[in-house]
GUBAFI-882107 format. One record per atom (N, C-alpha, C): x, y, z; residue in three letters; atom name; chain; residue number from 1. Coordinates in steps of 0.1 Angstrom, whole numbers. Last residue first. Layout:
N
px = X&py = Y&pz = Z&resn = ALA&name = CA&chain = A&resi = NUM
...
END
This chain:
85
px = 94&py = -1091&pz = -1562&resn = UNK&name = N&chain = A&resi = 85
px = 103&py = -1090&pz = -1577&resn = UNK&name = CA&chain = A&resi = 85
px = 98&py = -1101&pz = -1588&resn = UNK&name = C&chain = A&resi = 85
px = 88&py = -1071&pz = -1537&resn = UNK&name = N&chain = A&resi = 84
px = 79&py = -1080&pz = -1551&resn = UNK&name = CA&chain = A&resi = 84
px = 86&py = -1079&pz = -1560&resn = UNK&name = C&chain = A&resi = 84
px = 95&py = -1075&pz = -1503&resn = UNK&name = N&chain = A&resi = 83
px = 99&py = -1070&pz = -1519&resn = UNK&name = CA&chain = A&resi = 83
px = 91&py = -1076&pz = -1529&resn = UNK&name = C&chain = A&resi = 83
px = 73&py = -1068&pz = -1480&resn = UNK&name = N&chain = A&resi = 82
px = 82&py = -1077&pz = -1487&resn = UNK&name = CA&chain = A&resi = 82
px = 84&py = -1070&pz = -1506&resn = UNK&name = C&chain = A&resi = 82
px = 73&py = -1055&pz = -1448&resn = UNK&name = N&chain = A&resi = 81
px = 74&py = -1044&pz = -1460&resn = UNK&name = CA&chain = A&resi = 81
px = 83&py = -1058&pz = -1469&resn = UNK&name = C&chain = A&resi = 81
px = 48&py = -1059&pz = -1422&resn = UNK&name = N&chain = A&resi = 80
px = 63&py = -1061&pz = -1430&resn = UNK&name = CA&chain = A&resi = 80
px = 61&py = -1061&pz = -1444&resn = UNK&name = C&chain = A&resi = 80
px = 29&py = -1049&pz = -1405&resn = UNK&name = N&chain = A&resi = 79
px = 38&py = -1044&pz = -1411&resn = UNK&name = CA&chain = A&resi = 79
px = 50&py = -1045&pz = -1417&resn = UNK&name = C&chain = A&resi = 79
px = 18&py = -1080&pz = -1390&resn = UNK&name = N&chain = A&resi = 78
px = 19&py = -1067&pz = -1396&resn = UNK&name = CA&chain = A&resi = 78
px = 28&py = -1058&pz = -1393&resn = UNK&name = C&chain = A&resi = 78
px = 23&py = -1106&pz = -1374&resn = UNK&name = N&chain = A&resi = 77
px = 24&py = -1109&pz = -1387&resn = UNK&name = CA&chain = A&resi = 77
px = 23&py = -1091&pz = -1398&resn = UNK&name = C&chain = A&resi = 77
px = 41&py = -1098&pz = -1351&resn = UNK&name = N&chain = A&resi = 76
px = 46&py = -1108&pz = -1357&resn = UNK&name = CA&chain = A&resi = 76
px = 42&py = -1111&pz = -1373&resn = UNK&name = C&chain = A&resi = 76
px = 25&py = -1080&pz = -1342&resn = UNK&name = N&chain = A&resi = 75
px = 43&py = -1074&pz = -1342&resn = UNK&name = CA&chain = A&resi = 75
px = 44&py = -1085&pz = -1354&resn = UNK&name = C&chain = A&resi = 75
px = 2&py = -1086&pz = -1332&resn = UNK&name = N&chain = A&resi = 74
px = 1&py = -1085&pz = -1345&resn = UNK&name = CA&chain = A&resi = 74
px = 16&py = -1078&pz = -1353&resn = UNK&name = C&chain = A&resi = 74
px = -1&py = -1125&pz = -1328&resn = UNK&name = N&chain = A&resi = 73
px = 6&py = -1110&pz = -1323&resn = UNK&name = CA&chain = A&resi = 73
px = 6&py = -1105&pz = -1334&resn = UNK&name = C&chain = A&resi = 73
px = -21&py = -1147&pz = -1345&resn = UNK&name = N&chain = A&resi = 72
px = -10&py = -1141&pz = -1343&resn = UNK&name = CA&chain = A&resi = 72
px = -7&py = -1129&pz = -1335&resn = UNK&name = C&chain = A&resi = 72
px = -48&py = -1174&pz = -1341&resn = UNK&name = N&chain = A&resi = 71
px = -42&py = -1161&pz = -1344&resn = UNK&name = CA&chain = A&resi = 71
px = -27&py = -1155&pz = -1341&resn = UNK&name = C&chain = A&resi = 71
px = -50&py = -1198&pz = -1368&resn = UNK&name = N&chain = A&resi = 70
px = -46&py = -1194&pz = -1356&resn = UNK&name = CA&chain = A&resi = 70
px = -41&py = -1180&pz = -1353&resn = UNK&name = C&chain = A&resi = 70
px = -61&py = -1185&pz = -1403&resn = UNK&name = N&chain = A&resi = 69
px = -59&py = -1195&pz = -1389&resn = UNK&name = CA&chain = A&resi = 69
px = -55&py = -1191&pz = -1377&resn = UNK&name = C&chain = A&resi = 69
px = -47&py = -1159&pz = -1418&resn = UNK&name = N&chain = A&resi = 68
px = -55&py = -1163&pz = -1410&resn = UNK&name = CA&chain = A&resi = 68
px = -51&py = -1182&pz = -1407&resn = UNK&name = C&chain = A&resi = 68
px = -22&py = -1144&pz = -1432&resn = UNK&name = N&chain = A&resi = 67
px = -34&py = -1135&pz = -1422&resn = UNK&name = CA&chain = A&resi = 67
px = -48&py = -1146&pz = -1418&resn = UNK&name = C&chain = A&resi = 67
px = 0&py = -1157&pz = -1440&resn = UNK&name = N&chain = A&resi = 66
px = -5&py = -1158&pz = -1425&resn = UNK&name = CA&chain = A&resi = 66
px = -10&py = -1151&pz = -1423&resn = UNK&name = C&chain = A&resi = 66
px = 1&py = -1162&pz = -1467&resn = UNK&name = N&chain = A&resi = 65
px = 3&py = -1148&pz = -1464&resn = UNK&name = CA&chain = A&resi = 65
px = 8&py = -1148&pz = -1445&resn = UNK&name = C&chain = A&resi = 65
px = -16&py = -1185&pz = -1469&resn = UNK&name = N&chain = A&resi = 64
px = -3&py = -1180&pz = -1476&resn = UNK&name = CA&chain = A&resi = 64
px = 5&py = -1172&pz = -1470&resn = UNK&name = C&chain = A&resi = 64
px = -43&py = -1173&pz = -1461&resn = UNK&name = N&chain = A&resi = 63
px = -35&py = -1188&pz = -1455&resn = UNK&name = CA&chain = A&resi = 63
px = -19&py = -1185&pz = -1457&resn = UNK&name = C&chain = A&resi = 63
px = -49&py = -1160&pz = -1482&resn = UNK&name = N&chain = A&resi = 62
px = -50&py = -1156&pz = -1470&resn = UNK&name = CA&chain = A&resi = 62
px = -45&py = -1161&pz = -1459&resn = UNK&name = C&chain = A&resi = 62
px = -48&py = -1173&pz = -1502&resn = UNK&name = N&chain = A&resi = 61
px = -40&py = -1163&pz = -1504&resn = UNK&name = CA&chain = A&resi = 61
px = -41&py = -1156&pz = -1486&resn = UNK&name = C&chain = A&resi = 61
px = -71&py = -1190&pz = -1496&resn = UNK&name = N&chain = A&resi = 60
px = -61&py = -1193&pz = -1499&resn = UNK&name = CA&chain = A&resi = 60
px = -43&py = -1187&pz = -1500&resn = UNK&name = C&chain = A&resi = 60
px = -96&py = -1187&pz = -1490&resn = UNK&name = N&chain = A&resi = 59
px = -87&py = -1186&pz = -1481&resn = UNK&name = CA&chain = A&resi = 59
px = -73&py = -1189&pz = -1484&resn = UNK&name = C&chain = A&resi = 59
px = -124&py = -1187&pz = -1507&resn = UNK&name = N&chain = A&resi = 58
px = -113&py = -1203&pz = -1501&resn = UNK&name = CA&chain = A&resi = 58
px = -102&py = -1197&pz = -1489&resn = UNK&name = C&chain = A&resi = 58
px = -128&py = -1159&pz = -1510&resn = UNK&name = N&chain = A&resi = 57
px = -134&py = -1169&pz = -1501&resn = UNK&name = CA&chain = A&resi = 57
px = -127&py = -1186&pz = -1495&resn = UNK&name = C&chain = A&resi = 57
px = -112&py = -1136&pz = -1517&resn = UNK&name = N&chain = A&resi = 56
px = -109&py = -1149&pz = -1513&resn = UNK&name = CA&chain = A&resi = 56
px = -112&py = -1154&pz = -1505&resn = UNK&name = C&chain = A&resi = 56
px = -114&py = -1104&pz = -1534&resn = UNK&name = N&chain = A&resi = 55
px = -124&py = -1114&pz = -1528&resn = UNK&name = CA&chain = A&resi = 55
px = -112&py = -1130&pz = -1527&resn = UNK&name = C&chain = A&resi = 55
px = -103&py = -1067&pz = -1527&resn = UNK&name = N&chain = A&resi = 54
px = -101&py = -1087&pz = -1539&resn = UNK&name = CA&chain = A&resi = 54
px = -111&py = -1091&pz = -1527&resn = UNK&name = C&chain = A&resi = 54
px = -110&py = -1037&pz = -1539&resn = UNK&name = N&chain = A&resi = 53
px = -107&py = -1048&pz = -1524&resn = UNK&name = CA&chain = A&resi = 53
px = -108&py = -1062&pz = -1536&resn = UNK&name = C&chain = A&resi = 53
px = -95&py = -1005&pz = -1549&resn = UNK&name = N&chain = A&resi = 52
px = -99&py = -1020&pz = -1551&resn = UNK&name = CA&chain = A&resi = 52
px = -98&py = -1028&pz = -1542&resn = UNK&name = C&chain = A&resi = 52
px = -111&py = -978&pz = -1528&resn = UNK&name = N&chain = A&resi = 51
px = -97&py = -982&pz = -1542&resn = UNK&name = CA&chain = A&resi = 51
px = -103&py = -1000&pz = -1542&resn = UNK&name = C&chain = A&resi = 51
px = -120&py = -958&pz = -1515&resn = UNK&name = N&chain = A&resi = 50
px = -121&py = -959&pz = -1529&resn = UNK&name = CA&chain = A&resi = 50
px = -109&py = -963&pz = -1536&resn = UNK&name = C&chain = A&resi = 50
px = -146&py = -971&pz = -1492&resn = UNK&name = N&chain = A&resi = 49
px = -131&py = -972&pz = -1499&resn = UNK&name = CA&chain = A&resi = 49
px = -130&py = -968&pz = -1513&resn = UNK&name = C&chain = A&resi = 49
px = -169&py = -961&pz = -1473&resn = UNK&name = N&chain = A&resi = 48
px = -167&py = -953&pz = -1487&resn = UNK&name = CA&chain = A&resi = 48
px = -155&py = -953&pz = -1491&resn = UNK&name = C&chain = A&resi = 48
px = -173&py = -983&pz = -1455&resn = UNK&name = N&chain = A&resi = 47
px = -163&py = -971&pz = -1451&resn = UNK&name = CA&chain = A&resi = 47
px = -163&py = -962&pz = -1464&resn = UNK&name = C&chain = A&resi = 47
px = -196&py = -994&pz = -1464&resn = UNK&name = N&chain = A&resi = 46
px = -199&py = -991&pz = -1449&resn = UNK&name = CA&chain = A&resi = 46
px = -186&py = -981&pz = -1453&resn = UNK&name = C&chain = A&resi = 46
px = -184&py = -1006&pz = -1490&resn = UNK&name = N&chain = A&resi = 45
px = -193&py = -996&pz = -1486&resn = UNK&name = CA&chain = A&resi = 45
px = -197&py = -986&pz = -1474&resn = UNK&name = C&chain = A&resi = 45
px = -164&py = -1020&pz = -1480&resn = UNK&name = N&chain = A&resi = 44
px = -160&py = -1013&pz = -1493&resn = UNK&name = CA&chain = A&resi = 44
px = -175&py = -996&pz = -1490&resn = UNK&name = C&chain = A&resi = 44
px = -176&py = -1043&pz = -1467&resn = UNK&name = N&chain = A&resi = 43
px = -170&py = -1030&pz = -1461&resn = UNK&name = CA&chain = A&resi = 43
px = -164&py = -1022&pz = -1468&resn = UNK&name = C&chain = A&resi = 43
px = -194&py = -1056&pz = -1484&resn = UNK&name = N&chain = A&resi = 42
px = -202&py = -1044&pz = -1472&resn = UNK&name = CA&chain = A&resi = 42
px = -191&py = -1036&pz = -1464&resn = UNK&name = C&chain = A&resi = 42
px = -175&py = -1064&pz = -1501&resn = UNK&name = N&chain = A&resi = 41
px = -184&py = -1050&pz = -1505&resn = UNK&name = CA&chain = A&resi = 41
px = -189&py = -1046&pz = -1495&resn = UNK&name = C&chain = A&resi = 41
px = -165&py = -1081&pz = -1487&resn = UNK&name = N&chain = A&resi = 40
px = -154&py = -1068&pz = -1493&resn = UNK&name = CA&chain = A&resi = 40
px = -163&py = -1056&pz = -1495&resn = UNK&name = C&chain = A&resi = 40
px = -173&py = -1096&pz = -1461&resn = UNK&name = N&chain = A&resi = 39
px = -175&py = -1096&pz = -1474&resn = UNK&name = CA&chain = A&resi = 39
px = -175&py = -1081&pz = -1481&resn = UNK&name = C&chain = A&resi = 39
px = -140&py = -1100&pz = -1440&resn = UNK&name = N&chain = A&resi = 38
px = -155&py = -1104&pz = -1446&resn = UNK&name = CA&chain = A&resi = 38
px = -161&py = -1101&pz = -1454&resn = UNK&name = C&chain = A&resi = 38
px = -118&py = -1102&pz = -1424&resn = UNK&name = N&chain = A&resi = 37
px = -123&py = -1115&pz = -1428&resn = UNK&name = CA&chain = A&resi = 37
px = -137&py = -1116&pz = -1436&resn = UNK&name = C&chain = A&resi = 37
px = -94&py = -1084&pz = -1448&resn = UNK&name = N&chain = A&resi = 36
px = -104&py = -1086&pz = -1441&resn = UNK&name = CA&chain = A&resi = 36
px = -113&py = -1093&pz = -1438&resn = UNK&name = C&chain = A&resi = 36
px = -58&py = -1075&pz = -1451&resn = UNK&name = N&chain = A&resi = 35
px = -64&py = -1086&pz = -1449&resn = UNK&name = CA&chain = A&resi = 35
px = -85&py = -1085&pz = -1437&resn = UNK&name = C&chain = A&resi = 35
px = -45&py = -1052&pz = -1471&resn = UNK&name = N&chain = A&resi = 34
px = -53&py = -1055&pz = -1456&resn = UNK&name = CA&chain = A&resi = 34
px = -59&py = -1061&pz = -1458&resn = UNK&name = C&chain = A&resi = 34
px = -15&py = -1041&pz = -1484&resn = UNK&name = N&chain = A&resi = 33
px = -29&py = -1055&pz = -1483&resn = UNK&name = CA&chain = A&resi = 33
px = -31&py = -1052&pz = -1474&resn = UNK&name = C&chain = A&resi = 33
px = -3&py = -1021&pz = -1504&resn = UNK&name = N&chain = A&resi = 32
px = -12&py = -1020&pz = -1490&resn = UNK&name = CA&chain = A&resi = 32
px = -18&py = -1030&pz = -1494&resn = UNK&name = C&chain = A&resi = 32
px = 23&py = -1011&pz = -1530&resn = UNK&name = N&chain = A&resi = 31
px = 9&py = -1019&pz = -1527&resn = UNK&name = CA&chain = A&resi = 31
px = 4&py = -1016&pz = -1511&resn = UNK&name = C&chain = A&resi = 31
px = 38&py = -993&pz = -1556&resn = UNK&name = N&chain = A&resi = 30
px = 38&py = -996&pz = -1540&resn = UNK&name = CA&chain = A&resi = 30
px = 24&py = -1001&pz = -1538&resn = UNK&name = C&chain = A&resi = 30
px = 55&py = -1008&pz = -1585&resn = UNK&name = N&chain = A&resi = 29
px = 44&py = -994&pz = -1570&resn = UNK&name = CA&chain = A&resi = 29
px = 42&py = -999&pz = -1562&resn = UNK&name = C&chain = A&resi = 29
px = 64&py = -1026&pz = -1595&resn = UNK&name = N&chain = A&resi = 28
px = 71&py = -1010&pz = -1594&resn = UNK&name = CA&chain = A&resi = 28
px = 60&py = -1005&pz = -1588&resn = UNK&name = C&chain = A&resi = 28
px = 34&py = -1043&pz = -1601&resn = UNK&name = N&chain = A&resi = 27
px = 48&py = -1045&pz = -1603&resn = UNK&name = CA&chain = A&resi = 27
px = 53&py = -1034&pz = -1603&resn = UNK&name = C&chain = A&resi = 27
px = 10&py = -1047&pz = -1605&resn = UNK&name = N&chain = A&resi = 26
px = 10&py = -1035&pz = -1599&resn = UNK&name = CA&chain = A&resi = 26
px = 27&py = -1033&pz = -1592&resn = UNK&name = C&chain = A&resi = 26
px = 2&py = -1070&pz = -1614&resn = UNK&name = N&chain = A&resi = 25
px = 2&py = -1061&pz = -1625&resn = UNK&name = CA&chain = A&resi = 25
px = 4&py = -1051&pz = -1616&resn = UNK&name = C&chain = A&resi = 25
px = 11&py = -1093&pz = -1596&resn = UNK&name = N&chain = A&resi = 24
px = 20&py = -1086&pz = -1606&resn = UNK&name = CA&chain = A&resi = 24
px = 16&py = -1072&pz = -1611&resn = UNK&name = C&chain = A&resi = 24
px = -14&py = -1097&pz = -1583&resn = UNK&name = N&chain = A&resi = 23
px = -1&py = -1086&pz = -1576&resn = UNK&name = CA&chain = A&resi = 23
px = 6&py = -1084&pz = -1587&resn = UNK&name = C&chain = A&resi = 23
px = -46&py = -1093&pz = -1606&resn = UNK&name = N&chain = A&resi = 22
px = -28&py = -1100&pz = -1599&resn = UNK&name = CA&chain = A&resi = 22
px = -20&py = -1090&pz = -1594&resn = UNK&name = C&chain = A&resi = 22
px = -79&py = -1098&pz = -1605&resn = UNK&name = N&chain = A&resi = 21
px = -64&py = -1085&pz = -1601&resn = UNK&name = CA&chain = A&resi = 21
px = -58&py = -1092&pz = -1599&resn = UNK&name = C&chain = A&resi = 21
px = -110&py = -1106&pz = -1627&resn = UNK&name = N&chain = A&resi = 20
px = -96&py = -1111&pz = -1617&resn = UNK&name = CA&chain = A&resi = 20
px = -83&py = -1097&pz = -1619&resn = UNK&name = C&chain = A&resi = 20
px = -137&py = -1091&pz = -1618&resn = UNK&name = N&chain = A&resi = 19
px = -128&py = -1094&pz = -1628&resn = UNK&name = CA&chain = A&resi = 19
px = -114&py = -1096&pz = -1621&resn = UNK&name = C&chain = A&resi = 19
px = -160&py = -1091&pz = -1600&resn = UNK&name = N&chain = A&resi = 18
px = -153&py = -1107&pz = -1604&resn = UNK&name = CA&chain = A&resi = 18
px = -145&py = -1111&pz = -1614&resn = UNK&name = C&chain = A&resi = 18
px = -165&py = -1068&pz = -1590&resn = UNK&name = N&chain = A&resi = 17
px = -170&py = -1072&pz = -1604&resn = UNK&name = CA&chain = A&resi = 17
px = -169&py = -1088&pz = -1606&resn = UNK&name = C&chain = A&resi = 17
px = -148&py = -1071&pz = -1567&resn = UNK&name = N&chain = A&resi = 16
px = -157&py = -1066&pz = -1567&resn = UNK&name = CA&chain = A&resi = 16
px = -171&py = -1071&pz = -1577&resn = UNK&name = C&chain = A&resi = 16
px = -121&py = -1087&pz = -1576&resn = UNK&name = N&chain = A&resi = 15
px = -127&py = -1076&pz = -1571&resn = UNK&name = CA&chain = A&resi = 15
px = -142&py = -1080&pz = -1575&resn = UNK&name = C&chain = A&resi = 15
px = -104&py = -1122&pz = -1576&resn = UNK&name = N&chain = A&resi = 14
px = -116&py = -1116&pz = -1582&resn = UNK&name = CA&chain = A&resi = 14
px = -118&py = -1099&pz = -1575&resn = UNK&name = C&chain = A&resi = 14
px = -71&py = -1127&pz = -1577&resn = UNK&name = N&chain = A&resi = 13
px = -84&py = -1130&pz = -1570&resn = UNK&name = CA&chain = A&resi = 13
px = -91&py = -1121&pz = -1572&resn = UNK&name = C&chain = A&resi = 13
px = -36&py = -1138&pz = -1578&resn = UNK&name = N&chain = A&resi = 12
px = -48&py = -1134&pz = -1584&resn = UNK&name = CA&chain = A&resi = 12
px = -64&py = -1136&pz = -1576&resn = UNK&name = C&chain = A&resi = 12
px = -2&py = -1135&pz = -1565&resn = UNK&name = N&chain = A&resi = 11
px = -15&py = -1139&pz = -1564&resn = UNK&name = CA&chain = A&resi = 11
px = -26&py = -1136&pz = -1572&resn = UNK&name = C&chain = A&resi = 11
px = 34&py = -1140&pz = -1563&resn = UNK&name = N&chain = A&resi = 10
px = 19&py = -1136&pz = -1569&resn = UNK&name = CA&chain = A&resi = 10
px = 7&py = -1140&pz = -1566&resn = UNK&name = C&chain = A&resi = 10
px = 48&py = -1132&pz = -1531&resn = UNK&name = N&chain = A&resi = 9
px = 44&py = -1143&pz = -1542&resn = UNK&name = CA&chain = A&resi = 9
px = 32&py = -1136&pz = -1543&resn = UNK&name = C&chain = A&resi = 9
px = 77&py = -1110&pz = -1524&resn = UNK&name = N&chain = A&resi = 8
px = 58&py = -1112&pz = -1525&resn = UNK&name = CA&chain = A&resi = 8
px = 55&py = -1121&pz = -1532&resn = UNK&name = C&chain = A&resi = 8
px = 106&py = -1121&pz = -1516&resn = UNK&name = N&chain = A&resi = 7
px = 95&py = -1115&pz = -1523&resn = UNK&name = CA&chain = A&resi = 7
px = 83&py = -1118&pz = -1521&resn = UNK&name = C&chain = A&resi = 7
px = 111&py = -1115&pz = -1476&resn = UNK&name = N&chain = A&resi = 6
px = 115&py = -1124&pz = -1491&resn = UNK&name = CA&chain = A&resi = 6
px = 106&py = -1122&pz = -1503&resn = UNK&name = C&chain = A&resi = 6
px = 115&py = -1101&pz = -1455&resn = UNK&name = N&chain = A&resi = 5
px = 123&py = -1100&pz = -1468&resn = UNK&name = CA&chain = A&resi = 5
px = 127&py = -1111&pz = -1478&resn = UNK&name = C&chain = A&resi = 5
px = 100&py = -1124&pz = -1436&resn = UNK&name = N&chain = A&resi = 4
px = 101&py = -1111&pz = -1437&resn = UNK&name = CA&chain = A&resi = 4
px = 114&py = -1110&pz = -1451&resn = UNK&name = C&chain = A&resi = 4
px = 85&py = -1155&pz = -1448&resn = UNK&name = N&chain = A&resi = 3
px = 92&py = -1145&pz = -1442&resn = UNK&name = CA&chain = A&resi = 3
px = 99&py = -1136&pz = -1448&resn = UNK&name = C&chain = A&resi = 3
px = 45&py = -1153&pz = -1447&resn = UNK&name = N&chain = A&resi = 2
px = 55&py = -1154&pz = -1455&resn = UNK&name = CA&chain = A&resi = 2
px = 73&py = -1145&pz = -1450&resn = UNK&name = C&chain = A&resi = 2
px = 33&py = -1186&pz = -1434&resn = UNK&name = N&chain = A&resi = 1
px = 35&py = -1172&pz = -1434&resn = UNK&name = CA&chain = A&resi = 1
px = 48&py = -1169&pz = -1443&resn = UNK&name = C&chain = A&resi = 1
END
């Protein structure tokens, strides 16, 4: 997991299309990850999201982050606000 006030490490991972998104490119704005275990589009659709969901089937960025394996309280791993420098 990643701790609290320390930058955001970059990541890249396919949307929707399978054109790859980096956290970098969204450097000086403000982001929202939400971590979902399942497949982006049926819930892209089911909720009519209209912004970009990433795909990481390996888990890798998802591991990183500590939104998955063993589970967490959710005090422990949501809502922390990491700087992206």
């Amino acid at each position: 997991m990643i701790a609290e006030n320390s930058p955001a490490p970059d990541f890249t991972l396919p949307n929707a299309d399978g054109q790859p998104v980096s956290l970098s490119s969204f450097r000086g704005r403000s982001v929202v990850l939400f971590f979902y275990p399942a497949s982006h589009k049926k819930f892209q659709a089911k909720y009519g999201l209209p912004y970009t969901l990433l795909s990481d089937p390996e888990r890798k960025v998802l591991t990183a982050w500590g939104a998955y394996g063993e589970k967490v309280q959710t005090s422990d791993a949501a809502n922390q606000v990491l700087p992206y420098l």
